[in-house]
VOBA-1610 file (N, C-alpha, C; in pm, whole numbers, padded with zeros to 5 digits, always signed):
BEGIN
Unk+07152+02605+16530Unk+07048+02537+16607Unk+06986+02425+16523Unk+06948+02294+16598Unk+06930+02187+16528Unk+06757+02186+16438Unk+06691+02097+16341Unk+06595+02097+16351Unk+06510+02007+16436Unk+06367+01969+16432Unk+06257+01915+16484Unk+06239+01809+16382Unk+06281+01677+16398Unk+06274+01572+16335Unk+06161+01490+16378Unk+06023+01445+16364Unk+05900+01379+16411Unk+05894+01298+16296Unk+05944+01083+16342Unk+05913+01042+16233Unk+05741+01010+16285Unk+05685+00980+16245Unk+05466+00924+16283Unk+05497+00748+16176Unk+05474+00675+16224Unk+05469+00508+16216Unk+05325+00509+16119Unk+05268+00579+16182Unk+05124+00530+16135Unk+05084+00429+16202Unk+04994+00344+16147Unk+05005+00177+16207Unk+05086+00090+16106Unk+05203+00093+16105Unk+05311+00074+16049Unk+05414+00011+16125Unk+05501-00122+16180Unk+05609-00114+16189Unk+05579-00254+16277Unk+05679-00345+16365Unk+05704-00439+16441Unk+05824-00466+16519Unk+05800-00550+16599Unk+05934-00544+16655Unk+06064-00598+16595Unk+05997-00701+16502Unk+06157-00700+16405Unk+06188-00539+16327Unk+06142-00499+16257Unk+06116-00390+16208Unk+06221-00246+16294Unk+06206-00261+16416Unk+06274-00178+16496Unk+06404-00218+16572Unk+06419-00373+16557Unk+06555-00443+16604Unk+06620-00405+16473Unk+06574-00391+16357Unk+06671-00372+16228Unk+06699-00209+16256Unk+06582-00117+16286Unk+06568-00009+16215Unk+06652+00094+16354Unk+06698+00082+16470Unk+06748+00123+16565Unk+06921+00099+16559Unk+06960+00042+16554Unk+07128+00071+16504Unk+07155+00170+16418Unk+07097+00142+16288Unk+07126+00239+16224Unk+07075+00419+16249Unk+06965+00391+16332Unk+06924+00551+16360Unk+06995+00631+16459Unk+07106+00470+16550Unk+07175+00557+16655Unk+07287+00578+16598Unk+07328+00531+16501Unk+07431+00566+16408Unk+07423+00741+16324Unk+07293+00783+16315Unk+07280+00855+16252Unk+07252+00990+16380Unk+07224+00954+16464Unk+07206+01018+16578Unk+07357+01111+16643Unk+07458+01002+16607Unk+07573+01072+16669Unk+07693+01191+16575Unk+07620+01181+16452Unk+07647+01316+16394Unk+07534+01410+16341Unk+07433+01411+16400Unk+07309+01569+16402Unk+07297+01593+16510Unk+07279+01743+16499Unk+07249+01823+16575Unk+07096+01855+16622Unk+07040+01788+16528Unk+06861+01768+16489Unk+06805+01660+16625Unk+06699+01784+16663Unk+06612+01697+16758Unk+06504+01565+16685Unk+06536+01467+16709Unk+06437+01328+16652Unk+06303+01282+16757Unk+06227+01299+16725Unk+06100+01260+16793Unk+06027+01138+16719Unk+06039+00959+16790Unk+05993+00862+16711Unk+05856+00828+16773Unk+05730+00822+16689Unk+05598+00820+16737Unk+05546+00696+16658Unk+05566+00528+16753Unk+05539+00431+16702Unk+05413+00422+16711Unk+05372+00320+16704Unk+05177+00242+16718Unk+05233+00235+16881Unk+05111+00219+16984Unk+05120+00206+17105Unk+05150+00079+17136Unk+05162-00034+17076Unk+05211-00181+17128Unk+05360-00171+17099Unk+05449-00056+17028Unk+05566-00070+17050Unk+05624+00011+17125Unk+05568+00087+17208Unk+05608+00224+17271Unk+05703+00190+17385Unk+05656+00076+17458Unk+05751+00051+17578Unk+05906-00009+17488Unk+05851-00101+17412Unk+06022-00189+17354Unk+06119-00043+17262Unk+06042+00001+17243Unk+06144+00120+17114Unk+06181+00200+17243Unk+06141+00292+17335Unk+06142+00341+17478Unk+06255+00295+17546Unk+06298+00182+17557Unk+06368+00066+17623Unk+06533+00114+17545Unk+06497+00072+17404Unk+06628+00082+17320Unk+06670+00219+17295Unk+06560+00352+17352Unk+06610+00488+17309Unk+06673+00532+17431Unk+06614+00473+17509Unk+06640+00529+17704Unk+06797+00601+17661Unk+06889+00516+17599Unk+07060+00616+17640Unk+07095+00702+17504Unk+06984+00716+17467Unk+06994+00809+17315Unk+06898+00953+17368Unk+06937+01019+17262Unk+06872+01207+17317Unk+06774+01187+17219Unk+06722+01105+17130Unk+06588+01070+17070Unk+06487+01068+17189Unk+06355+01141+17139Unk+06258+01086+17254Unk+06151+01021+17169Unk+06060+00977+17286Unk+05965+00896+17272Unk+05829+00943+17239Unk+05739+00914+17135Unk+05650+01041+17117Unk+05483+00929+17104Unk+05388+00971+17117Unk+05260+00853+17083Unk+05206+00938+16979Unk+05117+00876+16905Unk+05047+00950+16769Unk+04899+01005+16809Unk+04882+00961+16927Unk+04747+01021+16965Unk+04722+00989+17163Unk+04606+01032+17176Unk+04549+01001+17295Unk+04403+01014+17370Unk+04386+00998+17471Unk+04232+01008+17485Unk+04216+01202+17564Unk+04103+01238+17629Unk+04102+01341+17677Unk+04115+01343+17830Unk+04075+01264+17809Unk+04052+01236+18006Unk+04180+01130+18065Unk+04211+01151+18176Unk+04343+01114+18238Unk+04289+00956+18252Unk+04168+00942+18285Unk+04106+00783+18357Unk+04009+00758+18285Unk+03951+00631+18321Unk+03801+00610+18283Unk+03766+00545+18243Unk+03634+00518+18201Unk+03560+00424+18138Unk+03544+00424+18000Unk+03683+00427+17910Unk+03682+00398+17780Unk+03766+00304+17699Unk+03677+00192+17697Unk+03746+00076+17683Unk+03801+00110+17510Unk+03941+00050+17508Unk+04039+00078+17373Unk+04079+00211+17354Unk+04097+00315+17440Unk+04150+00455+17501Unk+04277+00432+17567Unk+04370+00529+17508Unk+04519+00519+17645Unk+04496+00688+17658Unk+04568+00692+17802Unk+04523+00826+17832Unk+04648+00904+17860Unk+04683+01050+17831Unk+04815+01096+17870Unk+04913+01000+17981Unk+04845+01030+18072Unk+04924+00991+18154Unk+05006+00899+18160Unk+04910+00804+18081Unk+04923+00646+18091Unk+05123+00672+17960Unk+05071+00753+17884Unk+05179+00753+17792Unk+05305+00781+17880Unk+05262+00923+17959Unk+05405+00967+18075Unk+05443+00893+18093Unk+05390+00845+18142Unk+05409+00685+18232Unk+05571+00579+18211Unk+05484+00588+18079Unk+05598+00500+17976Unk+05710+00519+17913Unk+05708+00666+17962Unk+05826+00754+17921Unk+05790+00859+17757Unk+05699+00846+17747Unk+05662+00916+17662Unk+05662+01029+17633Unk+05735+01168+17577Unk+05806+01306+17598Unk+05743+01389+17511Unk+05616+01317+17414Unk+05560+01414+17309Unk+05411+01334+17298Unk+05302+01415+17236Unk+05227+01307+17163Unk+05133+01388+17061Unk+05140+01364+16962Unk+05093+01389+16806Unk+04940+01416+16848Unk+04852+01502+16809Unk+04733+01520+16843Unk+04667+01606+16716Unk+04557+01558+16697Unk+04492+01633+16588Unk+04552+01604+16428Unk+04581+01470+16422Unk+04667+01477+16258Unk+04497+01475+16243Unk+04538+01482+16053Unk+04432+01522+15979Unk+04397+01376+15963Unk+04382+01289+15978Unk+04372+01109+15957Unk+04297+01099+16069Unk+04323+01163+16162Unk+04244+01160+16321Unk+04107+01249+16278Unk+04173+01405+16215Unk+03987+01473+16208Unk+03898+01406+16126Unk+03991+01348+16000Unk+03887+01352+15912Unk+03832+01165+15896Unk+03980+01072+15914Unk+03870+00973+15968Unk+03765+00902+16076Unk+03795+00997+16192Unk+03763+00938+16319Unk+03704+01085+16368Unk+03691+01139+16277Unk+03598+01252+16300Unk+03609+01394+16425Unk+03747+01369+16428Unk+03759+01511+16562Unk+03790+01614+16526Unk+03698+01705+16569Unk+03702+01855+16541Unk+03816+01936+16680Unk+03772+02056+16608Unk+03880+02130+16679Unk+03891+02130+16854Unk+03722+02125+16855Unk+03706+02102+17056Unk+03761+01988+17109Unk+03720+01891+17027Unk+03838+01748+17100Unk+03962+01745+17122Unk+04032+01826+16938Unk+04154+01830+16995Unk+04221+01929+17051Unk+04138+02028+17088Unk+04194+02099+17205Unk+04220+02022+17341Unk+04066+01963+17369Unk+04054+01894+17487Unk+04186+01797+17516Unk+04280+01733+17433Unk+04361+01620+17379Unk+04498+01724+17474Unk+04533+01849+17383Unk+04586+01928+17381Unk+04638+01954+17568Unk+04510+02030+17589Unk+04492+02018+17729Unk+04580+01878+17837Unk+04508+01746+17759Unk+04561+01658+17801Unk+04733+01623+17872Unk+04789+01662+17683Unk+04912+01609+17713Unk+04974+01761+17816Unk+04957+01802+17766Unk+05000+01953+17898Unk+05022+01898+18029Unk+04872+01858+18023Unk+04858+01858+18174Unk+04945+01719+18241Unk+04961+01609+18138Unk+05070+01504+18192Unk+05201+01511+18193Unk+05285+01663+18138Unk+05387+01709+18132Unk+05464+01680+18020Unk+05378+01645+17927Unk+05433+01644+17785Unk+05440+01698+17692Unk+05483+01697+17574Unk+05443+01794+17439Unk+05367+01770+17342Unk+05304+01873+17302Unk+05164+01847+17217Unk+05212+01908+17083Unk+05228+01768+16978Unk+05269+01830+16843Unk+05140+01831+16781Unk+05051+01957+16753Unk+04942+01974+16716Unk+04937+01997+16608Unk+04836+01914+16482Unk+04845+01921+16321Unk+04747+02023+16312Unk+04756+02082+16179Unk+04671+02162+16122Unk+04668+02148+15990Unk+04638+02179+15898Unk+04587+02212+15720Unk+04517+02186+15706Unk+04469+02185+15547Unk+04377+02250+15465Unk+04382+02141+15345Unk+04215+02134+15298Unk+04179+02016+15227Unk+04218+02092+15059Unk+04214+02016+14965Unk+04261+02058+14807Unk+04148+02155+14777Unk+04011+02119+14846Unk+03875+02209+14785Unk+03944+02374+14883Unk+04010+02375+14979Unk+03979+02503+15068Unk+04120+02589+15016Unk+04255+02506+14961Unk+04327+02541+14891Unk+04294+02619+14754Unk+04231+02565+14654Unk+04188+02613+14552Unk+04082+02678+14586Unk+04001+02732+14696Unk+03925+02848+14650Unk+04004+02971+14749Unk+04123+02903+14747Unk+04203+03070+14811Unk+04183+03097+14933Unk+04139+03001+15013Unk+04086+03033+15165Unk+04164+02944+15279Unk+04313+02891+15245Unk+04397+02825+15298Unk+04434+02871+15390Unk+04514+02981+15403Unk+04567+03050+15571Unk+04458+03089+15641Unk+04327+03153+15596Unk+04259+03208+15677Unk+04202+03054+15764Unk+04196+02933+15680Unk+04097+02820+15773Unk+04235+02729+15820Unk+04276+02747+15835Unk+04434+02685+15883Unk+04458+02772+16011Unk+04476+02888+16023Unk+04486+03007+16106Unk+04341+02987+16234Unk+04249+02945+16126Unk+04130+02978+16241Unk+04126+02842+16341Unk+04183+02712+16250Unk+04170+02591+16306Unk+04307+02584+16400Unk+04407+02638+16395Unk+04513+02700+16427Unk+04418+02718+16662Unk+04400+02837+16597Unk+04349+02903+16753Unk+04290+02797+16815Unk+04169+02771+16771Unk+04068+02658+16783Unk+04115+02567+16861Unk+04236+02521+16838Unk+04273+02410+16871Unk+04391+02389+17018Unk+04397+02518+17004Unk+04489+02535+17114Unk+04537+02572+17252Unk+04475+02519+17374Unk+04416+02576+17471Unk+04527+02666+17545Unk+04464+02723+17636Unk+04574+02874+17730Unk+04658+02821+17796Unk+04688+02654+17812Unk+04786+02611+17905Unk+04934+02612+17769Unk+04893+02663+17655Unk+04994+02626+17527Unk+05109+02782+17562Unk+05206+02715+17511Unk+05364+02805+17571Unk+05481+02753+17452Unk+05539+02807+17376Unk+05668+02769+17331Unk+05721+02627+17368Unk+05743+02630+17557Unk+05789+02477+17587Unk+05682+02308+17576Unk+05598+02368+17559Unk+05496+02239+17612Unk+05412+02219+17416Unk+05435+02299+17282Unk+05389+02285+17200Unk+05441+02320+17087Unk+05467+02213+16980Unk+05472+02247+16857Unk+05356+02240+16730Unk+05376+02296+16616Unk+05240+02324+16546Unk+05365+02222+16442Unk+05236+02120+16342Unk+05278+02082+16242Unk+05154+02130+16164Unk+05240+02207+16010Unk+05175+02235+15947Unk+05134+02078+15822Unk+05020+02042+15770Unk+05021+01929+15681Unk+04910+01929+15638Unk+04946+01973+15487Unk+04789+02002+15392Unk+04798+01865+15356Unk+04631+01833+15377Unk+04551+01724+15387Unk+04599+01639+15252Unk+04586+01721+15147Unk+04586+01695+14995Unk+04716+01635+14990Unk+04819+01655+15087Unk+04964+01618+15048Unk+05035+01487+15158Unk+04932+01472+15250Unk+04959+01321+15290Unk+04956+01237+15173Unk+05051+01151+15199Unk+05069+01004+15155Unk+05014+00996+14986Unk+05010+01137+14901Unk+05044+01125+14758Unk+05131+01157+14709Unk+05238+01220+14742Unk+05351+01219+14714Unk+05359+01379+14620Unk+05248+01450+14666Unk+05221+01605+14640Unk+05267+01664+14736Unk+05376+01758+14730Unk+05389+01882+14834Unk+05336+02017+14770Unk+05331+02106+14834Unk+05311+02278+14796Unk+05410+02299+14734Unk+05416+02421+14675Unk+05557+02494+14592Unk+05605+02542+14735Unk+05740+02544+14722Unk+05837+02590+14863Unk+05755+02741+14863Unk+05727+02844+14826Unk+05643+02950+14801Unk+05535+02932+14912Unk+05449+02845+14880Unk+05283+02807+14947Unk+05370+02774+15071Unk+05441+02686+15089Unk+05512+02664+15243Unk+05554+02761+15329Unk+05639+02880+15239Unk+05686+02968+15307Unk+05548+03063+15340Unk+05481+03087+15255Unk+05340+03161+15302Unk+05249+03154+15425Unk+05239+02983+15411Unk+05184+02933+15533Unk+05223+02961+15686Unk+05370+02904+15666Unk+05450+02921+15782Unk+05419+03033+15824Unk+05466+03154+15718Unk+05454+03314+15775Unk+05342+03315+15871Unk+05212+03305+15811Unk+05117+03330+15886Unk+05055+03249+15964Unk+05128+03105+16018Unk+05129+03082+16128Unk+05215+03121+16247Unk+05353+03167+16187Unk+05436+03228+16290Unk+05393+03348+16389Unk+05313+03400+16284Unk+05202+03538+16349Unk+05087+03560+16381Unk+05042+03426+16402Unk+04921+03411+16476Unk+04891+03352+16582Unk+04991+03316+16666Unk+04991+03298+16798Unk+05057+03398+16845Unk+05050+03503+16982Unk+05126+03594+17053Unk+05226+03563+17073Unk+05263+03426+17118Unk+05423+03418+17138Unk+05436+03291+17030Unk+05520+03315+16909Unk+05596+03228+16813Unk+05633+03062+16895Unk+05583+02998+16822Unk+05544+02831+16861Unk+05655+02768+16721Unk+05703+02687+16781Unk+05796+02590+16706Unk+05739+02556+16585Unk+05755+02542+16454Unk+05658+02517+16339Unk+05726+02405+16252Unk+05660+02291+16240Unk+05689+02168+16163Unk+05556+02157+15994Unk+05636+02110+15901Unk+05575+02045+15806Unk+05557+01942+15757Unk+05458+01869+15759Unk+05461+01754+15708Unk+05370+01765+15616Unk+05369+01623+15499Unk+05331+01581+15403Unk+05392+01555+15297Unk+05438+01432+15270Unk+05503+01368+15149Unk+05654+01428+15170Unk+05709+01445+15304Unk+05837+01494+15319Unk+05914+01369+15297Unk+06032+01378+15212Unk+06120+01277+15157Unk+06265+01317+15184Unk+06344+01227+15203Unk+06473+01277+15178Unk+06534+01380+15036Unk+06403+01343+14946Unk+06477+01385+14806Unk+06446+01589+14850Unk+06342+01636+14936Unk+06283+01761+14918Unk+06311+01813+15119Unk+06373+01739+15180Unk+06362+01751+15301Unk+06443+01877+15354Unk+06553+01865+15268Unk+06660+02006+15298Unk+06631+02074+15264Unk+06530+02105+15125Unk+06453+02227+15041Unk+06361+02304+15192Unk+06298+02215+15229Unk+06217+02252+15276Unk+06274+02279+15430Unk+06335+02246+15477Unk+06423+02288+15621Unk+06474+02387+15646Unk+06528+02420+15485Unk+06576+02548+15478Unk+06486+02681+15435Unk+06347+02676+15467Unk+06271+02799+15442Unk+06248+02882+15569Unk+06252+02998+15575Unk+06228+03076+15688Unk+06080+03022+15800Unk+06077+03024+15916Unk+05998+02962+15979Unk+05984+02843+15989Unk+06029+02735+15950Unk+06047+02578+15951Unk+06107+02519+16023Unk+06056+02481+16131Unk+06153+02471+16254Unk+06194+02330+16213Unk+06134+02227+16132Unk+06128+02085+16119Unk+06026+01990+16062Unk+06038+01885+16024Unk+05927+01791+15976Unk+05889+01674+16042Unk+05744+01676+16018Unk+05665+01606+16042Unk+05684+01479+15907Unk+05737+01356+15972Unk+05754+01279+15829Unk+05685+01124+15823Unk+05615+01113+15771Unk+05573+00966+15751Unk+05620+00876+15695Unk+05520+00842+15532Unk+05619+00673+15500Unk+05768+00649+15466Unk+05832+00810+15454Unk+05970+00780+15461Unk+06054+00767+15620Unk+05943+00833+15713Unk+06053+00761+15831Unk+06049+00608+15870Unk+05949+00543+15817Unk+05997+00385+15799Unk+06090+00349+15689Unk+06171+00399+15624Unk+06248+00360+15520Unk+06437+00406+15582Unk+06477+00307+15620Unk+06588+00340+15707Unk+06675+00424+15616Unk+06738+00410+15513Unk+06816+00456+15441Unk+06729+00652+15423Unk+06638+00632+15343Unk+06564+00794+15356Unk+06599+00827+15499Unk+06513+00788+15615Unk+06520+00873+15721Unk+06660+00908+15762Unk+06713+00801+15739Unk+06914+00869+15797Unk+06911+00988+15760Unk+06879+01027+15614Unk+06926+01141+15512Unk+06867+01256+15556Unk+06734+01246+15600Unk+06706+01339+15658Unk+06680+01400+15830Unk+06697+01275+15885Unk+06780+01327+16046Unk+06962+01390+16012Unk+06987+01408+15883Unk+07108+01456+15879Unk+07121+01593+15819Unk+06956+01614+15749Unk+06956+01741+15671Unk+07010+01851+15728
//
């Protein structure tokens, strides 16, 4: 069975950027077995959409609003993503709680959202370096875990990415150990077992290490899924 490949753009990328970076990913596409989920900035969502339409890659957004309509000017709203063909959307990264300030009720509310527009909700979770070092990592991961996850959530409609805060974009991961720990006790804290992704500082050089630990359904990958050569390597892990 294949893994859960989610590259996240960030606000990262252009349309030259994706006329280069799309040949080669459909090149890499036709020998894995690995599900690829690409989650650009929202001004490229329709053109990358366009060029994936005859590929089994889907289309994913990095965030969204709560409400389907409305009066929130610089808001796109589930739907609006469906719309566009959009088959996933990233909710709750830790860049979202901790710079733009959303706690667990929003991104439930978010959660709710993409559900309800018939999409999938890849929902982040971890834990800051202070909650790591005082030994209180699974229990506030676990609790932010529930928190976040409303009763419309099912195996088909949600995946959990696990991504300690401390290990975005420094090029720090956990010991494969702390990964496998984590995982465990997220695998067992929802009633029915939810697809489980990791991200943070996932590279081609550590991507198979880490694919291959029990519970790891896949990664959550950032500044290496803009790097065409890395990401091949690891849509191939």
């Amino acid at each position: 069975m294949g893994k859960i490949i989610v590259a996240n753009w960030k606000m990262n990328g252009s349309l030259d950027f994706i006329r280069t970076f799309l040949p080669s990913l459909k090149a890499s596409l036709a020998t894995t077995s690995n599900q690829v989920i690409i989650c650009p900035p929202y001004p490229f969502l329709i053109s990358l959409g366009m060029d994936l339409k005859d590929t089994p890659t889907q289309l994913g957004a990095q965030n969204c609003h709560s409400s389907p309509h409305g009066a929130f000017t610089g808001e796109v709203s589930a739907p609006m993503l469906a719309d566009i063909g959009c088959e996933a959307v990233i909710v709750g990264h830790s860049e979202r709680r901790t710079q733009f300030e959303e706690n667990d009720a929003l991104v439930n509310a978010k959660v709710s959202a993409v559900h309800a527009a018939g999409m999938t909700a890849i929902v982040c979770v971890g834990e800051s370096m202070g909650v790591r070092e005082s030994g209180q990592a699974i229990g506030t991961v676990t609790k932010q875990l529930h928190a976040s996850l409303p009763s419309s959530t099912n195996p088909q409609n949600t995946i959990i990415a696990y991504e300690p805060i401390w290990s975005i974009g420094t090029g720090m991961t956990p010991i494969l150990e702390e990964i496998i720990e984590m995982h465990q006790a997220l695998h067992g804290a929802t009633q029915t077992p939810l697809s489980l992704l990791y991200g943070g500082s996932v590279t081609d050089q550590n991507a198979k290490d880490i694919l291959s630990l029990p519970h790891v359904d896949g990664v959550l990958v950032g500044g290496a899924s803009l790097k065409i050569e890395s990401f091949q390597k690891i849509v191939g892990s």
